[in-house]
DOMI-83772 format. One record per atom (N, C-alpha, C): residue in three letters; z, x negated, y. Coordinates in steps of 0.001 Angstrom, whole numbers, plus 524288, in hexadecimal, padded with zeros to 5 digits. Example, Ala and Ser with C-alpha at 12.3 -4.5 7.8 and 13.67 -1.06 7.14 Angstrom:
BEGIN
ALA81E787CC7A7E9C6/ALA81E787CFF47EE6C/ALA81E787CC707F31C/SER81BA87CDCE7F736/SER81BE47CA9A7FBDC/SER81EBE7CD9C8001E/
end
This chain:
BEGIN
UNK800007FCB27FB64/UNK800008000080000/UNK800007FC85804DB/UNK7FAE67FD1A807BC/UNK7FBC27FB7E80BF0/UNK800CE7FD7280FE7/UNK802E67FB5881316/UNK8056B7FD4081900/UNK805D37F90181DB2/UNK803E07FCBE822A5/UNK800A27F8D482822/UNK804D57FAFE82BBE/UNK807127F59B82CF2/UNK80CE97F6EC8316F/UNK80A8B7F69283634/UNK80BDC7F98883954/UNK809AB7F7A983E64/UNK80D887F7918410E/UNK80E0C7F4228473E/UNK813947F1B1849D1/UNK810277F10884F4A/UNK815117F0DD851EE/UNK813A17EDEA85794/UNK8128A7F20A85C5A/UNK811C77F78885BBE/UNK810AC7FB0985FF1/UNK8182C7FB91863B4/UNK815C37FCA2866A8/UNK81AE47FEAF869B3/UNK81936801F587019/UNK81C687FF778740C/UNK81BED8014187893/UNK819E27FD0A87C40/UNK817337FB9788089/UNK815997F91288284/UNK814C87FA5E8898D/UNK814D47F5D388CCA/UNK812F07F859890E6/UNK80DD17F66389175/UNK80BAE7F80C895A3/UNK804177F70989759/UNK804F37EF758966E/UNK8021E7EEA3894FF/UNK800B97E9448960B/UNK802C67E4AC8938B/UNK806447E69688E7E/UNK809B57E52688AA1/UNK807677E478884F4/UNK80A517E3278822E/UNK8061A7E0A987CEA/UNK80BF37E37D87785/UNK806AE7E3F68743F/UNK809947E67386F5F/UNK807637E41A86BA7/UNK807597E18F86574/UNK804BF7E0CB86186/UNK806017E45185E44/UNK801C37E81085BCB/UNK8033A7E9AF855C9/UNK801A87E5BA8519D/UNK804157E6B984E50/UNK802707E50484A96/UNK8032E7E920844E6/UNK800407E83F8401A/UNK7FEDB7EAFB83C2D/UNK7FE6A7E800837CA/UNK800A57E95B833ED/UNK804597E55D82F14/UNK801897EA4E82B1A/UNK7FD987E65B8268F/UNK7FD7F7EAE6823CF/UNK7FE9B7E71781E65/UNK802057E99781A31/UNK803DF7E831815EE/UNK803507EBB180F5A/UNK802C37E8DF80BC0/UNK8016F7EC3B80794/UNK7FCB57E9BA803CC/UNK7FD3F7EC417FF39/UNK7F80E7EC0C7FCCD/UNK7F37C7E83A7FEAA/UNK7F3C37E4397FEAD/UNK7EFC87DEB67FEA6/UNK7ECD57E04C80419/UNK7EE3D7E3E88090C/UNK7EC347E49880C8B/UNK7ECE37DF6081134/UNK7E7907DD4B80FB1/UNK7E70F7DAC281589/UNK7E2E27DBE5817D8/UNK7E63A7DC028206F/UNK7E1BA7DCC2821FE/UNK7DCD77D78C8225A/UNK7D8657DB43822D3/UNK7D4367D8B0823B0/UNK7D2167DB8E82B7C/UNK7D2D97DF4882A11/UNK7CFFD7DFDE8302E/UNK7D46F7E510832D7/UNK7D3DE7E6788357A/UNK7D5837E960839B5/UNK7D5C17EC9D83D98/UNK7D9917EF7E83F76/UNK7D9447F1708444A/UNK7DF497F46F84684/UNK7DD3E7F46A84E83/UNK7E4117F89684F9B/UNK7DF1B7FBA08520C/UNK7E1868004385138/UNK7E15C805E58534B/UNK7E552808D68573E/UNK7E2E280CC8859A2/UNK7E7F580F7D85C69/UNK7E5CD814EA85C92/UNK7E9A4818B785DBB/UNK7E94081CDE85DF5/UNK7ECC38206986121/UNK7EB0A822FA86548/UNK7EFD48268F868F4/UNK7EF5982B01866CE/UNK7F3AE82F0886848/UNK7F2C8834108677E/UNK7EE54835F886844/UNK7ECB483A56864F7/UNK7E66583E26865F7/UNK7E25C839F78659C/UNK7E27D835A8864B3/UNK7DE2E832338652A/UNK7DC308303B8600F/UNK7D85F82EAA85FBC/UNK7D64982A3B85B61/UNK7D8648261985B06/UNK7D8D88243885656/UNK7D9C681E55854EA/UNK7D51F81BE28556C/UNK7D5AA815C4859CB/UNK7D2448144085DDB/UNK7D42680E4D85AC7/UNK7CE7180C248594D/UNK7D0E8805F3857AC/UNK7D1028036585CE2/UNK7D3577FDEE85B59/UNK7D4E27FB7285F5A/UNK7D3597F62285F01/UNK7D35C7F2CD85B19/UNK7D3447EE8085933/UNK7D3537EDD0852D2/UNK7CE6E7E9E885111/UNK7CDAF7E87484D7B/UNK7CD7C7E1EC84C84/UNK7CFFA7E12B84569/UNK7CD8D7DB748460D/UNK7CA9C7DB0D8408A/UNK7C67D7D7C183FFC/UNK7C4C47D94E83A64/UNK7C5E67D4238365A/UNK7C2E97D53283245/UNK7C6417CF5A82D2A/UNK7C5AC7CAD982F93/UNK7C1667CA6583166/UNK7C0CF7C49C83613/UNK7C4677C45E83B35/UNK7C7207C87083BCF/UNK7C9F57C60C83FCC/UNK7C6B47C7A0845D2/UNK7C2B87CAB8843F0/UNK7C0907CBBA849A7/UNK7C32B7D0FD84CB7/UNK7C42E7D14F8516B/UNK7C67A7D50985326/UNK7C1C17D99B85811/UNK7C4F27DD2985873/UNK7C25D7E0C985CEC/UNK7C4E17E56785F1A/UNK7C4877E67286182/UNK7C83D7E93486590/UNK7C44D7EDDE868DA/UNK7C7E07F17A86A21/UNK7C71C7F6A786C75/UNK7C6CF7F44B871DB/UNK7C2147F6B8875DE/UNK7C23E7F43887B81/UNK7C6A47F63087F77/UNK7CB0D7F8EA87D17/UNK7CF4F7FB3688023/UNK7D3BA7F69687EA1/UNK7D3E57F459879F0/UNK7D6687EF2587AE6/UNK7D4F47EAE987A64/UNK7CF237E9ED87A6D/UNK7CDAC7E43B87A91/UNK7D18C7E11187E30/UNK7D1F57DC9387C2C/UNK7D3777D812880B8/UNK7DAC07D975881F9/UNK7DBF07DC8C87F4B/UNK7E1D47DED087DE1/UNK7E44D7DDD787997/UNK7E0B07DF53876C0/UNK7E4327E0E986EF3/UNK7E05E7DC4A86CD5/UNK7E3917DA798670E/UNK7E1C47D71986651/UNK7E29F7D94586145/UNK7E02C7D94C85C6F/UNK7E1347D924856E1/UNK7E22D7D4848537D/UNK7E4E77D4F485105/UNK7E4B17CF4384DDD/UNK7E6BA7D18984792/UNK7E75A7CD47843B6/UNK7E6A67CEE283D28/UNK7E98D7C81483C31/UNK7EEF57CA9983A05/UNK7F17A7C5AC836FA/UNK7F0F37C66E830B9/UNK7EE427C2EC82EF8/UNK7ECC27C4BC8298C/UNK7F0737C13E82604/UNK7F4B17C0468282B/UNK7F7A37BC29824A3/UNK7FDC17C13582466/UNK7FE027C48C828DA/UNK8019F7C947828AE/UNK7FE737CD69827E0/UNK7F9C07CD5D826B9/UNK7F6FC7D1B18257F/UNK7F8CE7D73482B90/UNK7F84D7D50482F36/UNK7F7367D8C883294/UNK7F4CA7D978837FF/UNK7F4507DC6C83A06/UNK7F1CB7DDD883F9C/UNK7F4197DF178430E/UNK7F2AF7DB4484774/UNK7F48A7DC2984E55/UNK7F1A57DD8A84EFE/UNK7F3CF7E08D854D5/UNK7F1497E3B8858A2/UNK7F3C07DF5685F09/UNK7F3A07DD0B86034/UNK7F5F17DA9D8663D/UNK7F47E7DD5E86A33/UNK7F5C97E1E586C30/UNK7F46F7E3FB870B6/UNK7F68D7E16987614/UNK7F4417DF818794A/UNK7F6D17DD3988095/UNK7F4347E15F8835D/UNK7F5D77DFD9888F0/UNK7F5567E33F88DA9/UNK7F3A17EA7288B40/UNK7F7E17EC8E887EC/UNK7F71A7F1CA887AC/UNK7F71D7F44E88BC6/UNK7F5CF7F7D688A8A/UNK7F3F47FCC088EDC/UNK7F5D48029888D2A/UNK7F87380593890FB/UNK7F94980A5D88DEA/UNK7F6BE80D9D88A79/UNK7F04280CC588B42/UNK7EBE780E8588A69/UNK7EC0680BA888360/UNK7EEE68082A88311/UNK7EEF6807C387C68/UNK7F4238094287B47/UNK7F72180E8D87B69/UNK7FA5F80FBE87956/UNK7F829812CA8756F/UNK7F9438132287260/UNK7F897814BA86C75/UNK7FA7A812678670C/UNK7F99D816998634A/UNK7FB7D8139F85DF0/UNK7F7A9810B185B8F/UNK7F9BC80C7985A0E/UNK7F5EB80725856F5/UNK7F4E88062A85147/UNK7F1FE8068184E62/UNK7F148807BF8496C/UNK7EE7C802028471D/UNK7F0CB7FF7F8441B/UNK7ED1C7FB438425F/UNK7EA587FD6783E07/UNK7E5217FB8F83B42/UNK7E22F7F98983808/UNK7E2327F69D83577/UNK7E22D7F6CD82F21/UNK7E2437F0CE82F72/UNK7DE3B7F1EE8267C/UNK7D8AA7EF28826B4/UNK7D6AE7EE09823C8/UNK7D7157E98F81F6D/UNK7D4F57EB9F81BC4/UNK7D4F57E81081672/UNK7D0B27E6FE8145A/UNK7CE717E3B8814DB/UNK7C8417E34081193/UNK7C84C7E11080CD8/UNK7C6C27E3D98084F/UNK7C64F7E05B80421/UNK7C1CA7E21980265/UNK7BD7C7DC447FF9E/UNK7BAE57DD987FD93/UNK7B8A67E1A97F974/UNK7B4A87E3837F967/UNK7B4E87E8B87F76A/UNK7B5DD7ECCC7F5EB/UNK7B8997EDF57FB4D/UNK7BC1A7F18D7FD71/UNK7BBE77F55D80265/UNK7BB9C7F8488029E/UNK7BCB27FBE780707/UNK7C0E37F85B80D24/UNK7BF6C7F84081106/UNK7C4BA7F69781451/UNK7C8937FAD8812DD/UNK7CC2E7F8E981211/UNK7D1617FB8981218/UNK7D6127FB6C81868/UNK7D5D37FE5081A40/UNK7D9597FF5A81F13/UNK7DDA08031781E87/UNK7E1BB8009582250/UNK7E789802C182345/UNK7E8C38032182961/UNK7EB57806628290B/UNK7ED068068882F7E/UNK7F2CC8084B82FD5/UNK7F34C804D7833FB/UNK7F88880562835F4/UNK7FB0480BDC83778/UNK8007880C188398C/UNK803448114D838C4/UNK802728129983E39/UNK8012780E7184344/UNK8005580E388477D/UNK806A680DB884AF3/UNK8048380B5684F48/UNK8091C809408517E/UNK80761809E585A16/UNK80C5480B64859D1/UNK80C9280F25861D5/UNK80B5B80A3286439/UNK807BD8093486617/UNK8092B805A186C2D/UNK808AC809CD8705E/UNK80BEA809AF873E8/UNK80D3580B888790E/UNK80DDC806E687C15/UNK8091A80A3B88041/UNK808BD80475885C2/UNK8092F8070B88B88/UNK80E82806FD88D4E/UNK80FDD80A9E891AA/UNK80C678065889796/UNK80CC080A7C89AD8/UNK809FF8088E89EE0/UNK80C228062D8A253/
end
């Protein structure tokens, strides 16, 4: 049985920095590729940042040059480094996090999601 912890949301003011991070454990699951998500009330779940098995990353143009993704594959998990937040990213944060094995389907898990609040 897989299970994907996710950590690090809280309260924040404008212009302040938060890291999540996302721990996933279980059943021979390592990640290979990635992603954080968010989602407000009444809204869609809106990706945000990806990184893939190479290590390449990409980002939503509402936080380019802000959030940073990264993949420790020796703790098997995923940051999120958010700086200079903005109230405008308050929402809940949901990681991603993939398994590739050869001749295989990707297999994905996602986090339980976690509050950042970024007061003004």
């Amino acid at each position: 049985q897989v299970q994907v912890a996710e950590s690090g949301g809280g309260l924040v003011q404008a212009g302040g920095s938060l890291r999540l991070s996302c721990a996933v454990v279980g059943n021979d699951f390592s990640i290979n590729s990635g992603g954080w998500y968010r989602q407000g009330p009444g809204n869609q779940r809106e990706w945000v940042a990806s990184i893939t098995s190479v290590g390449a990353t990409a980002y939503a143009d509402s936080v380019k040059g802000r959030f940073t993704i990264s993949r420790d594959t020796a703790k098997n998990t995923l940051s999120l480094q958010m700086n200079n937040l903005k109230p405008e990213d308050k929402d809940v944060y949901f990681c991603k996090a993939v398994r590739i094995q050869l001749g295989q389907p990707p297999y994905d898990v996602w986090g339980q999601g976690t509050q950042v609040t970024v007061s003004s």
